[in-house]
N, C-alpha and C positions, 0 to 999 in steps of 0.2 A: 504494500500500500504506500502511495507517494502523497504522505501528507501534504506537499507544494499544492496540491490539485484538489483535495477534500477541504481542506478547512476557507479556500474562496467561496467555493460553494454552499458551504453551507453558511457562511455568514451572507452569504445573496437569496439564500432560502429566509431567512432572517430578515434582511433588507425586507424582501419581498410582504412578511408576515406584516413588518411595520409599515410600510404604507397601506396595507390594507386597514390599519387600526385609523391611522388618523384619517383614512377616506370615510372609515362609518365605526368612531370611537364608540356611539353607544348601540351600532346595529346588534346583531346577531352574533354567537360566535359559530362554528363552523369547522368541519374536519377540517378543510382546506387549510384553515387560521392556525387549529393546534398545529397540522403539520409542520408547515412552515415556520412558525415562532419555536414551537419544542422540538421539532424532530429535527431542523436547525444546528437546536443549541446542541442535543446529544452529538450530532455528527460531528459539529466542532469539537466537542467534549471529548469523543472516543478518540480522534484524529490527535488532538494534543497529547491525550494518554499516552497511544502509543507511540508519538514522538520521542514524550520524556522519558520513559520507558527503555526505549532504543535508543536516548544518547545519553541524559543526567542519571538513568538508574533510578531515580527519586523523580517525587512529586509527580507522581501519574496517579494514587489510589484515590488522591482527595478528590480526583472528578469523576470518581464511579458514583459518589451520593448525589452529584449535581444530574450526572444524569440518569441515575434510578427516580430522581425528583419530576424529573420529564414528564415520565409516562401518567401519573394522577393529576400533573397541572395540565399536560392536554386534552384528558379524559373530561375533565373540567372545563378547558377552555371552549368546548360544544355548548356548554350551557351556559357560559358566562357570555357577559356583554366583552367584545373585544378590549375594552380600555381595562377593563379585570383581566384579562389573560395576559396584557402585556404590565401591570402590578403583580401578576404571579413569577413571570417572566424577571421582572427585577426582582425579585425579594431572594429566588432562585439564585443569580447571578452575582447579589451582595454576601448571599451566606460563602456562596463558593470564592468569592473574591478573598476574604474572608481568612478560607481556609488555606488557601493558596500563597497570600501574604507568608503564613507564618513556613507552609512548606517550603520555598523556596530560600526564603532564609533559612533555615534548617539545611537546604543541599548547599548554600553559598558559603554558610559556616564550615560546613564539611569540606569543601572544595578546597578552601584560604588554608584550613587545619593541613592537610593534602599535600599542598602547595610547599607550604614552611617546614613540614613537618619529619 
């Protein structure tokens, strides 16, 4: 798999999810919408795993709960008003953000330790 080529895509599945919210913020929500918003973000999610995975060794597990998080906020985003899927959408993304902060400094510390060491 050549993450160069997955993770455009699916931040343009993404792209795509969000202009559909601010065309009709408080329309309907829609498989089409989960797709694109969550199944998006997992693509990007799994794509960076397995990048860091296959180069830092570290910081790939913390995006398996972002996107096991996917699958019930797009099951949801059907029944939600689109401006709700894309607040489920953030709150997703801050936790992961989040967890990611401390992961990578956790591999930077190890890296520097490495380095000197």
């Amino acid at each position: 798999m050549n993450s160069a080529y997955v993770v455009p895509a699916a931040l343009v599945a993404m792209a795509v999810g969000s202009e559909l919210v601010v065309t009709h913020p408080l329309g309907h929500g829609s498989v089409t919408l989960a797709l694109l918003l969550f199944g998006g973000l997992a693509l990007y999610l799994a794509a960076t795993a397995w990048f860091f995975r296959a180069t830092a060794h570290g910081a790939w597990t913390e995006r398996l709960p972002a996107g096991a998080a996917c699958v019930p906020a797009a099951v949801a985003t059907v029944r939600l008003p689109p401006l709700a899927a894309v607040a489920l959408l953030d709150l997703i993304l801050l936790l992961t953000v989040a967890s990611l902060t401390r992961a990578h400094r956790r591999v930077a510390g190890g890296l520097r330790e490495a380095a000197t060491g």
